[in-house]
DSSP file (Angstrom, degrees, kcal/mol; ACC not computed):
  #  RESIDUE AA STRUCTURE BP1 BP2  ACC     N-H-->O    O-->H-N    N-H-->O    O-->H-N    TCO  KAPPA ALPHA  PHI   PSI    X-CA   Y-CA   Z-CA
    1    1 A X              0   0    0      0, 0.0     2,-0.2     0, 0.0    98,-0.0   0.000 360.0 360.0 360.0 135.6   -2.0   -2.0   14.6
    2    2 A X        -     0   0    0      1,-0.1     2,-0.2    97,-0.0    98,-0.2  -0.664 360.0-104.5-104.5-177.4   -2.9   -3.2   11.4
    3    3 A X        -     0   0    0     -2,-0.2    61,-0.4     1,-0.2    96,-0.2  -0.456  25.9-117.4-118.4 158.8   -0.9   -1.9    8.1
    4    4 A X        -     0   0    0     94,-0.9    93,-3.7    -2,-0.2     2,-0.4  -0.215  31.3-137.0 -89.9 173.9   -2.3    0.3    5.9
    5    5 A X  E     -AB  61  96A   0     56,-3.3    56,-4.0    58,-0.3     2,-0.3  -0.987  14.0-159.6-136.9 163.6   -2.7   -1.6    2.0
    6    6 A X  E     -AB  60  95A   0     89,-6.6    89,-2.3    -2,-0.4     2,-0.5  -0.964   6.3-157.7-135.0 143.8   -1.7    0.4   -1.5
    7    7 A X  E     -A   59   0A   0     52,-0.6    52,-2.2    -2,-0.3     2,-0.4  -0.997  13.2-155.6-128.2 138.7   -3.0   -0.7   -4.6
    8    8 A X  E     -A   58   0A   0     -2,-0.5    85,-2.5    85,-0.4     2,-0.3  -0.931  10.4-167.3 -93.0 136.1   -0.5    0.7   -8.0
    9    9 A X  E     -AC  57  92A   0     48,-2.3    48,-0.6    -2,-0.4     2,-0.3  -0.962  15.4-169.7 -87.7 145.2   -2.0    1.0  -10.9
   10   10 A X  E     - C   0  91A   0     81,-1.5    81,-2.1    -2,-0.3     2,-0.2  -0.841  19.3-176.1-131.1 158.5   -0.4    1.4  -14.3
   11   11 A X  E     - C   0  90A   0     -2,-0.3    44,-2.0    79,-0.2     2,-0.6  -0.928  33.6-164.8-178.2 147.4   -2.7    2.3  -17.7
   12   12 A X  E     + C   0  89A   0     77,-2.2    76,-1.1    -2,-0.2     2,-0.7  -0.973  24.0 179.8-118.9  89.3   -2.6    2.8  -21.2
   13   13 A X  E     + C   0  87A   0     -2,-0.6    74,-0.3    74,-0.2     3,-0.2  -0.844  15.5 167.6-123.2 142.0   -6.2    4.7  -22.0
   14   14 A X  S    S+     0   0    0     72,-1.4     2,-0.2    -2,-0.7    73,-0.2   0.272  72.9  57.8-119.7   8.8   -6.3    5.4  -25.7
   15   15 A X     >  +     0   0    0     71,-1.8     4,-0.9     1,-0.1     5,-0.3  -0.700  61.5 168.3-145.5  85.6  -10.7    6.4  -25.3
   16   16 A X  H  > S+     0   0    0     -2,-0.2     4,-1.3     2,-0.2     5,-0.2   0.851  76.3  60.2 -42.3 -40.4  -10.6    9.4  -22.6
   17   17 A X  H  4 S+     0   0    0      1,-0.3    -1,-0.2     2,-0.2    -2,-0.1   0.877 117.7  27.9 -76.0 -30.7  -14.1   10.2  -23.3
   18   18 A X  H  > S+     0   0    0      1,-0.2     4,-0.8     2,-0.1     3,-0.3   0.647 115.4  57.4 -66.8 -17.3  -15.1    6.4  -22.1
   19   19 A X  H  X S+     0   0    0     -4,-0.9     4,-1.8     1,-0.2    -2,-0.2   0.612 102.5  64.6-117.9 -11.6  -12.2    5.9  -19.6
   20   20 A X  H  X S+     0   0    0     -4,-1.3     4,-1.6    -5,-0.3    -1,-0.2   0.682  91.1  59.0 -69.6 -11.2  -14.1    9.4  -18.1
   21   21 A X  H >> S+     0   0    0     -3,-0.3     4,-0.7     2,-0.2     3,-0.7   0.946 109.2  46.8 -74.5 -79.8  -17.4    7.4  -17.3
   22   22 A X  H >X S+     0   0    0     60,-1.3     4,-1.5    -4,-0.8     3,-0.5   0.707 111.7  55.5 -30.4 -45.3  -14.9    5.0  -14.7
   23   23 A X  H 3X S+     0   0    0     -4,-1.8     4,-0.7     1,-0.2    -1,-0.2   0.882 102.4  49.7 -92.8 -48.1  -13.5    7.9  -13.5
   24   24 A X  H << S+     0   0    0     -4,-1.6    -1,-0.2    -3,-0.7    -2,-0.2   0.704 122.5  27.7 -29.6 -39.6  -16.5    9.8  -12.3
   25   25 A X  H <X S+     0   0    0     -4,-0.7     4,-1.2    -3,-0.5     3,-0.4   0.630 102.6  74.7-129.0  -4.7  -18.0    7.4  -10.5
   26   26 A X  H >X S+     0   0    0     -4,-1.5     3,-1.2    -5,-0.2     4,-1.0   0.954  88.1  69.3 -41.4 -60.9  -14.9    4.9   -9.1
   27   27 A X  H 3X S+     0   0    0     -4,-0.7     4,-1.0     1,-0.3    -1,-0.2   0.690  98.9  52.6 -71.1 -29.6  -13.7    7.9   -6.3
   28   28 A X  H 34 S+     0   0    0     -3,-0.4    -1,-0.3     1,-0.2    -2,-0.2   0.847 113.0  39.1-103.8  -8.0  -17.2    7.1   -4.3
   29   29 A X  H << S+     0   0    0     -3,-1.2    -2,-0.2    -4,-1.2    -1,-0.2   0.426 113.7  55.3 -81.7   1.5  -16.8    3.2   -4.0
   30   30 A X  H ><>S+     0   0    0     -4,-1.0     3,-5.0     1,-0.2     5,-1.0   0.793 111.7  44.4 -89.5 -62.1  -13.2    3.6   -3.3
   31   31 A X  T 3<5S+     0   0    0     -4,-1.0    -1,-0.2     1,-0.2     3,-0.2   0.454 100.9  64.4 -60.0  11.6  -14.2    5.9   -0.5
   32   32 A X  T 3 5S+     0   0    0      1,-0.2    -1,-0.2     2,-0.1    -2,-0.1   0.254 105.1  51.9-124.8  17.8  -17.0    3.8    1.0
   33   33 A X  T < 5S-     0   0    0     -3,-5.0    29,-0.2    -4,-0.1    -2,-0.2   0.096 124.5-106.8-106.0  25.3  -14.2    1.4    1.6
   34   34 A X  T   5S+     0   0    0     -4,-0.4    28,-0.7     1,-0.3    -3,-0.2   0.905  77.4 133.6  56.9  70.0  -12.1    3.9    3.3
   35   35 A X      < +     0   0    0     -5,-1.0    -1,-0.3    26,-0.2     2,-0.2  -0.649  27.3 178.7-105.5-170.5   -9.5    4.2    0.2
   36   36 A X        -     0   0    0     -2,-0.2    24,-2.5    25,-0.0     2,-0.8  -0.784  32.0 -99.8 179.9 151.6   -8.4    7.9   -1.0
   37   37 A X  B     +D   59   0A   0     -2,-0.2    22,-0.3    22,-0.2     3,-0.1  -0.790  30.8 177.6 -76.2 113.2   -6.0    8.6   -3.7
   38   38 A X  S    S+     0   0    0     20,-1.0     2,-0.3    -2,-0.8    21,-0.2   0.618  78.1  21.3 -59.4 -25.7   -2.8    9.4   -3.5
   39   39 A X        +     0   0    0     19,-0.7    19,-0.3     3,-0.0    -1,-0.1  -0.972  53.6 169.5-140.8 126.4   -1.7    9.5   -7.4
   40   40 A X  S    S-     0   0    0      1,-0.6     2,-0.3    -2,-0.3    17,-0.2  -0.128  71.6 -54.5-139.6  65.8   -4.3   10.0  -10.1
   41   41 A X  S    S+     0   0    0     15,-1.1    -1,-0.6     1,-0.1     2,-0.1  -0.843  83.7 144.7 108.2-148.0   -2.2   10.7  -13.5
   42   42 A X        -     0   0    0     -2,-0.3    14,-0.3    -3,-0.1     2,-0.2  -0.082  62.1 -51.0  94.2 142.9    0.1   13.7  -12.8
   43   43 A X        +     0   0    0     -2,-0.1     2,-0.3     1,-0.1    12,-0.0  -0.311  66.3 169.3 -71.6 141.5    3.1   14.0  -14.0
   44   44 A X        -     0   0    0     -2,-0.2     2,-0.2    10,-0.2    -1,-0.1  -0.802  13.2-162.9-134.7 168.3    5.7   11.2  -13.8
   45   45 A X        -     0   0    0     -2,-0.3     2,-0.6     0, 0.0     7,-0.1  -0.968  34.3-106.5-160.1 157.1    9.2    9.8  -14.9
   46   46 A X        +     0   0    0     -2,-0.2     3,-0.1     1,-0.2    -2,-0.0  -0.805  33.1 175.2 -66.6  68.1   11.4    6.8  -15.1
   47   47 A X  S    S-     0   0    0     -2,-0.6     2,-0.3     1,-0.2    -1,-0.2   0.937  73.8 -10.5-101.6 -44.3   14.0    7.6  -12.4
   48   48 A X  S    S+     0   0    0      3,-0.1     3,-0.2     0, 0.0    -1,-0.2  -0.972 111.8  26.7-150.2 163.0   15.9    3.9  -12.9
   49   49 A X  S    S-     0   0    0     -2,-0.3    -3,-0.1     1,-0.1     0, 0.0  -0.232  88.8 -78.6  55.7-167.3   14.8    0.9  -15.0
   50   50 A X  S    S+     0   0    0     -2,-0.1     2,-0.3     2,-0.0    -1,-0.1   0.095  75.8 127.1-113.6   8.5   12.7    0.4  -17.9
   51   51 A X        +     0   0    0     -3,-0.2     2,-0.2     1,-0.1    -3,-0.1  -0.778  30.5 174.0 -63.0 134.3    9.2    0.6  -16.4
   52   52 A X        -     0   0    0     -2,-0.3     2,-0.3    -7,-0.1    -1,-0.1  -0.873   8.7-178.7-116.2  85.1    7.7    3.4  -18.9
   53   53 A X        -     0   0    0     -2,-0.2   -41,-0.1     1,-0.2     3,-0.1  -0.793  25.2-149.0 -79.4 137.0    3.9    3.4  -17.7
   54   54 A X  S    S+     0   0    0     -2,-0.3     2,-0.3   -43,-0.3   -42,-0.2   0.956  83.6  12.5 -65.3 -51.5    1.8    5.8  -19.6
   55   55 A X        -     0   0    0    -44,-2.0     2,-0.4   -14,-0.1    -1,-0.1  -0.760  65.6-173.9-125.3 138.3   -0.4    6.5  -16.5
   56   56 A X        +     0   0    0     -2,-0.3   -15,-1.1   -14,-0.3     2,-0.3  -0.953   6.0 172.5-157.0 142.9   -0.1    5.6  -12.5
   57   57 A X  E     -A    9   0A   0    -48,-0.6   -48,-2.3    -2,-0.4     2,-0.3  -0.958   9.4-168.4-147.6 135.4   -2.6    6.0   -9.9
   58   58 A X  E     -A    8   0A   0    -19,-0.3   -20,-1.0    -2,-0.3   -19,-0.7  -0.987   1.3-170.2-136.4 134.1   -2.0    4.7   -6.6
   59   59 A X  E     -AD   7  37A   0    -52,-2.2   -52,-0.6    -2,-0.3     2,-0.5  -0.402  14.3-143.7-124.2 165.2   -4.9    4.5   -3.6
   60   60 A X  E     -A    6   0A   0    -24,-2.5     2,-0.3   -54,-0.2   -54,-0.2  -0.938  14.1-161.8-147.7 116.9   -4.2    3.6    0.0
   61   61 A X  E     -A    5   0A   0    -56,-4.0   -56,-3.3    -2,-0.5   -26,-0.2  -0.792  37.0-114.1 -97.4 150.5   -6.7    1.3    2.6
   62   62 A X  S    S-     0   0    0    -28,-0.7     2,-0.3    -2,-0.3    -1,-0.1   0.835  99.0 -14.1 -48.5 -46.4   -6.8    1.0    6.0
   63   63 A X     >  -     0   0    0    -59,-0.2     4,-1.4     1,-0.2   -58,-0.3  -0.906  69.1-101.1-154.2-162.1   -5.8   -2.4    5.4
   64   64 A X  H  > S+     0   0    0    -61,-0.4     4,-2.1    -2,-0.3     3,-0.3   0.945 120.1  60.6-105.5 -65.3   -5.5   -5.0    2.6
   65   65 A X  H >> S+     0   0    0      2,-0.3     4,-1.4     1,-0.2     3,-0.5   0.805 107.7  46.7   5.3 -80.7   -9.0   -6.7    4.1
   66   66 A X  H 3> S+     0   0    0      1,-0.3     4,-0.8     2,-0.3    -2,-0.3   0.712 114.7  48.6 -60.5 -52.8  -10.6   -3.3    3.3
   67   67 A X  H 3X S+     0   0    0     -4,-1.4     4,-1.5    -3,-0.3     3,-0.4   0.727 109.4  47.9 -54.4 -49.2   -8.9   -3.4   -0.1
   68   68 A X  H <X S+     0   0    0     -4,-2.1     4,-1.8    -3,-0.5    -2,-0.3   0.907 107.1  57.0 -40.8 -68.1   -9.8   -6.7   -1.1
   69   69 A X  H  < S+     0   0    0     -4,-1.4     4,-0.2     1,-0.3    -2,-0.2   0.591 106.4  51.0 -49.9 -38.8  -13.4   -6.0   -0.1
   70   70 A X  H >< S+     0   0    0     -4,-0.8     3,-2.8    -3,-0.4    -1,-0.3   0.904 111.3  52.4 -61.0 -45.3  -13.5   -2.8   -2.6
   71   71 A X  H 3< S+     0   0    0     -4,-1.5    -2,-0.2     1,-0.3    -3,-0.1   0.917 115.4  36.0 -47.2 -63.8  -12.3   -5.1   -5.2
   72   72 A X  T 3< S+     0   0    0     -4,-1.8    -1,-0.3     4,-0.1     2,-0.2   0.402  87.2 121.3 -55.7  -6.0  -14.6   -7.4   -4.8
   73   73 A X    <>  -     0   0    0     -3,-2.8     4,-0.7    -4,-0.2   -44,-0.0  -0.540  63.7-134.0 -81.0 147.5  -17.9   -5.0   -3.9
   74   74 A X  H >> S+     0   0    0      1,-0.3     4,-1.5     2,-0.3     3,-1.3   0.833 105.6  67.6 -62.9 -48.5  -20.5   -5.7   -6.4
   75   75 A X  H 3> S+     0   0    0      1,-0.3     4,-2.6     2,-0.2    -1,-0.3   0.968 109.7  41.1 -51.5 -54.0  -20.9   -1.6   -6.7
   76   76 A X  H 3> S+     0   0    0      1,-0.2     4,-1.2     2,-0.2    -1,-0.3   0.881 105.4  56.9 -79.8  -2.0  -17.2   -1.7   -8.3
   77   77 A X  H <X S+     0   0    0     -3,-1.3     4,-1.9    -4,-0.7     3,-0.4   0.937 110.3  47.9 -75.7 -36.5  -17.3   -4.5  -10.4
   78   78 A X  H  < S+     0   0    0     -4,-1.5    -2,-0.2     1,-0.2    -1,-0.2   0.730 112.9  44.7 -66.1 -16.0  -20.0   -2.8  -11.8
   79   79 A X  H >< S+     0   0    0     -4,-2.6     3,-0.9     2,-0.2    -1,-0.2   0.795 105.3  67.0 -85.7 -29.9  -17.9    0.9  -12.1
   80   80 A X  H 3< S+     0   0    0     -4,-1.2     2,-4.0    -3,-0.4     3,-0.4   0.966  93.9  59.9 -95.4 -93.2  -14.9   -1.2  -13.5
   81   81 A X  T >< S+     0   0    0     -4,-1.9     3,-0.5     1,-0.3    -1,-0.3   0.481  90.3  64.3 -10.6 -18.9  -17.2   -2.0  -16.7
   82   82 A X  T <  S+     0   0    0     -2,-4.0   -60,-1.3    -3,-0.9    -1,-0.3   0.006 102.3  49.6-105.0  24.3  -17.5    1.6  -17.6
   83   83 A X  T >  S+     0   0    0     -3,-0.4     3,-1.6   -62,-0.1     4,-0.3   0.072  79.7 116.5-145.3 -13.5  -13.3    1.6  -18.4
   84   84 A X  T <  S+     0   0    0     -3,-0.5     0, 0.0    -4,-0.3     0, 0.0  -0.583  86.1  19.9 -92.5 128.0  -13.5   -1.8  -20.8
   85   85 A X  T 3  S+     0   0    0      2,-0.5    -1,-0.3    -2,-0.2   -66,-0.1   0.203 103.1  85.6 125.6 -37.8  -12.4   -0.3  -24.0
   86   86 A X  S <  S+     0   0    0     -3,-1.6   -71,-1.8   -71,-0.1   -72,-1.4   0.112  85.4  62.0-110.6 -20.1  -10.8    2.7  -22.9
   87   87 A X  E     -C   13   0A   0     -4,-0.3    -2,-0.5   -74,-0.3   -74,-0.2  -0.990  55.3-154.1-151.7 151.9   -7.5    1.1  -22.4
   88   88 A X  E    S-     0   0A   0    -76,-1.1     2,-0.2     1,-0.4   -75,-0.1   0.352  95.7 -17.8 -99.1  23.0   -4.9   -0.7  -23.8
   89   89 A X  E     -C   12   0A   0    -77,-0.6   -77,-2.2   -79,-0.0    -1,-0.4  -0.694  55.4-157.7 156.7 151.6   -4.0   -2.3  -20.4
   90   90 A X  E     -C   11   0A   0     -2,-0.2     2,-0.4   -79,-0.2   -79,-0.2  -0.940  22.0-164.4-157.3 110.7   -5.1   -1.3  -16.5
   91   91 A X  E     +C   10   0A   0    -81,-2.1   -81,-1.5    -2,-0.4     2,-0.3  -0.847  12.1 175.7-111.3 106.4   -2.6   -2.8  -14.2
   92   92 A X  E     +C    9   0A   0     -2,-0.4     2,-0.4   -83,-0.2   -83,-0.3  -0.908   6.1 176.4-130.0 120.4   -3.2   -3.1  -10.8
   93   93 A X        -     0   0    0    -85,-2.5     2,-0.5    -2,-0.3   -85,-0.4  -0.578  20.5-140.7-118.6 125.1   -1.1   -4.8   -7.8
   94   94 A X        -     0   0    0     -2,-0.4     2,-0.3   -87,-0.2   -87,-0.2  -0.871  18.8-170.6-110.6 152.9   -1.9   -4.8   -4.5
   95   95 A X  E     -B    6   0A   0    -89,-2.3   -89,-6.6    -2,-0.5     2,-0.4  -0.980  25.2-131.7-176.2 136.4    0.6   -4.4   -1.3
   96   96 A X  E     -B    5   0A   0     -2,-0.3   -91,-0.2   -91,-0.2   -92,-0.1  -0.717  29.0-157.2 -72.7  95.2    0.7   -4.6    2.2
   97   97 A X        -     0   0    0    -93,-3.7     2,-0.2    -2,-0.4   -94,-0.1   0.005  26.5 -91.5 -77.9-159.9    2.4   -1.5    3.7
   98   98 A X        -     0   0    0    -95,-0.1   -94,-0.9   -96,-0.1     2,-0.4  -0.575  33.1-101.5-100.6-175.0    4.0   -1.5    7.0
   99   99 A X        -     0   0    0     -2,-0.2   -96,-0.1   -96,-0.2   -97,-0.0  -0.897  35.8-100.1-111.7 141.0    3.0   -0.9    9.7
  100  100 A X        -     0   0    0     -2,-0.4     2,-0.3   -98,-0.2    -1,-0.1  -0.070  42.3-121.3 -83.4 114.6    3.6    2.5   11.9
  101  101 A X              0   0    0      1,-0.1    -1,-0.1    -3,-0.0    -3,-0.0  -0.510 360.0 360.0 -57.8 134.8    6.3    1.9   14.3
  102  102 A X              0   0    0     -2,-0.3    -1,-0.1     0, 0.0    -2,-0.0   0.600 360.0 360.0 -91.0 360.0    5.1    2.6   18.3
């Protein structure tokens, strides 16, 4: 069975009205690599450490392949342009969940 992959993101977007362009049209290349969101803003907090992210959105793939293969589709490099501007940092990690015990 292969293991599902999660990508966090953290963001600082200081131009809504631009960072709204990315947002629109991100949700149908994510999904035509089988992602879906899990997090997208929403309220959040610091439960231990010092991490204070303004913004966290976190997506889930079928696997880390699949995930790799959005990053890299042509369609999102081009949707990722429409966000340059808009933020004062977009940090985004990717990880290998486990895998479902049988």
């Amino acid at each position: 069975m292969t293991a599902p992959a999660y990508l966090i993101v953290e963001m600082h977007i200081t131009d809504m009205e631009q960072y709204k362009k990315y947002m629109a049209e991100a949700p149908a290349v994510v999904k035509a690599h089988g992602g879906e969101y899990l997090v997208r803003g929403g309220r959040h907090e610091t439960l231990e450490g010092d991490w204070q992210p303004h913004r966290v959105a976190m997506l889930r793939f079928p696997s880390y392949d699949q995930a790799k293969a959005w990053w890299d589709d042509e369609q999102y490099q081009r949707v990722r342009k429409l966000r340059q501007g808009a933020t004062v940092y977009f940090n985004m990690v990717l990880v290998e969940g486990v895998s479902a015990p049988v």
